[in-house]
C-alpha positions, 0 to 999 in steps of 0.5 A: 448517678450516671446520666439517664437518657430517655425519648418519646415520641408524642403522637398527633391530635391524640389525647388518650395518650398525651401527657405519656411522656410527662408521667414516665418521667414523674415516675422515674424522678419519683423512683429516683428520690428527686424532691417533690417540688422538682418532680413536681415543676418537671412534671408540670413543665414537661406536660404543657410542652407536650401537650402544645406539641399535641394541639399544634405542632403535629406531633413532635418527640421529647428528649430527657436526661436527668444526671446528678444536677438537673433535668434537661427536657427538649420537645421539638415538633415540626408544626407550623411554628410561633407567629409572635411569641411574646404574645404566645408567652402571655397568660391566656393567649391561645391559637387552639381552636374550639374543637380543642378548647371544648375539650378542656385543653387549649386555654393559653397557659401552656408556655407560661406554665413552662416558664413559671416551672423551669429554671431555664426555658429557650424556645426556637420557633421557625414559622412553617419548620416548628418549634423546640422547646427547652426545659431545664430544671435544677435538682437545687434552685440557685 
């Protein structure tokens, strides 16, 4: 299988077509046979990075390429970055405000989602440069 290179853009503030990019490529992992388990951690991974780029970095793009062994996902935004993210990485932990909560997103589990769904997870954070979030998932876990 030669790699497979895909990028997104992911729109500001805008919850009517966030998570578009986490369903192209649950339904190209899909179509490509990946075991549910990876579609499914990808899916899950990718969609919270997303929608975090959505809430609070203005926006950002994702990168994919899936070849013969992984899933390589980067989101990168250029929102105001992470202050603290040890405690960002917390369940529960949240900077999105009411409005944003009220609207079912925003209840701090984003990032520990991602690390509980990615075999590798590397976050660069700037404060006022934003943030990158890189997601790998194996097709086999080791």
């Amino acid at each position: 299988m030669s790699t497979i290179v895909r990028d997104y853009t992911i729109p500001a503030n805008d919850f009517t077509i966030a998570g578009e990019a986490s369903s192209s490529v649950r339904k190209i992992l899909s179509q490509l046979g990946v075991s549910p388990d990876v579609v499914k951690r990808t899916s899950i991974a990718m969609y919270e990075a997303e929608i975090n780029a959505v809430i609070h970095g203005n926006g950002g793009m994702a990168h994919v390429e899936i070849d013969k062994n992984k899933i390589y996902i980067r989101i990168s935004d250029e929102g105001p970055g992470i202050a603290d993210l040890n405690l960002a990485m917390q369940e529960g932990y949240s900077t999105a405000p009411d409005s944003i909560r009220e609207m079912g997103f925003g209840a701090g589990m984003g990032l520990s989602n991602i690390k509980k769904n990615a075999d590798v997870l590397d976050i660069e954070t700037e404060i006022n440069k934003g943030t990158i979030v890189n997601i790998t998932v194996f097709f086999k876990r080791e």
